[in-house]
RODO-2510 file (C-alpha; in nm, 4 decimals, decimal comma):
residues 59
     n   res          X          Y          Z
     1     x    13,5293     9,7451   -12,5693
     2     x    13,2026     9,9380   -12,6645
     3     x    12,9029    10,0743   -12,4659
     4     x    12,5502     9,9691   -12,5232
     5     x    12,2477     9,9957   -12,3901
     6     x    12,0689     9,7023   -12,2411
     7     x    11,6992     9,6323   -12,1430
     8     x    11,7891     9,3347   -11,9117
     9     x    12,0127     9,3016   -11,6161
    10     x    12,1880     8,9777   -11,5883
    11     x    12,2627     8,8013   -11,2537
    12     x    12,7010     8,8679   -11,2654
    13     x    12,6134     9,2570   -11,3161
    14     x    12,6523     9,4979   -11,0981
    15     x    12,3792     9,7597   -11,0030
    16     x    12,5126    10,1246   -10,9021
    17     x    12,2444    10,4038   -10,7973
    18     x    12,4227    10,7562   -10,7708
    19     x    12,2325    11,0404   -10,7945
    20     x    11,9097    10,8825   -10,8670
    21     x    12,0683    10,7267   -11,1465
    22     x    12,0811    10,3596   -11,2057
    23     x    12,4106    10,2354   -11,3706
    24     x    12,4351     9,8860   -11,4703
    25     x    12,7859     9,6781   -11,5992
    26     x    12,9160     9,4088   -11,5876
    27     x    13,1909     9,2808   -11,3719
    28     x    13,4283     9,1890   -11,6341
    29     x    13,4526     9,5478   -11,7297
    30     x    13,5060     9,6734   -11,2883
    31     x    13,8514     9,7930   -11,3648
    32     x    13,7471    10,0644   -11,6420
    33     x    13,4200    10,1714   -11,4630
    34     x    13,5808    10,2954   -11,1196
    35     x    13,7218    10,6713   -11,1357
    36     x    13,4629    10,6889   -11,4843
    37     x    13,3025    11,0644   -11,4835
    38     x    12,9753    11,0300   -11,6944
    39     x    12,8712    11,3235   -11,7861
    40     x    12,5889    11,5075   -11,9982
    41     x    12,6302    11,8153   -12,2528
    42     x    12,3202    11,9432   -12,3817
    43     x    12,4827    12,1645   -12,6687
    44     x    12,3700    12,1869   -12,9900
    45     x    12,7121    12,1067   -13,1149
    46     x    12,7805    11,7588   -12,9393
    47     x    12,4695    11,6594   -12,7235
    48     x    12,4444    11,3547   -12,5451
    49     x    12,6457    11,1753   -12,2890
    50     x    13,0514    11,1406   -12,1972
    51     x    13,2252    10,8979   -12,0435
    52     x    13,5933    11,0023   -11,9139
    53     x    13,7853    10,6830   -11,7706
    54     x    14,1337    10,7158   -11,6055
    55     x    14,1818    10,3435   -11,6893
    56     x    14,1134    10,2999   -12,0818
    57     x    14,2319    10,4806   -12,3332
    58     x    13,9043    10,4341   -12,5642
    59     x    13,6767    10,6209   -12,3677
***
């Protein structure tokens, strides 16, 4: 399983607006989104987003 960005939004995906942020997926991948903390670290060691899932161990 890998995350990717996408410019279009297919018909089966499923649109989720929290915090004035738009998250897009698809359903096939439901079971690892819910309980997923994204999260953003604007270090200078690691920047960039995190994704913590309680439901996949690749994340």
């Amino acid at each position: 399983m890998q995350l990717a960005l996408d410019e279009l939004k297919n018909n089966d995906d499923i649109l989720v607006k929290i915090e004035g942020m738009s998250i897009v997926y698809n359903l096939d991948l439901e079971t690892y989104v819910n309980g997923s903390v994204i999260d953003y670290s604007n270090n200078w060691f690691s920047p960039g987003f995190t994704i913590s899932s309680p439901n996949s161990s690749s994340c």
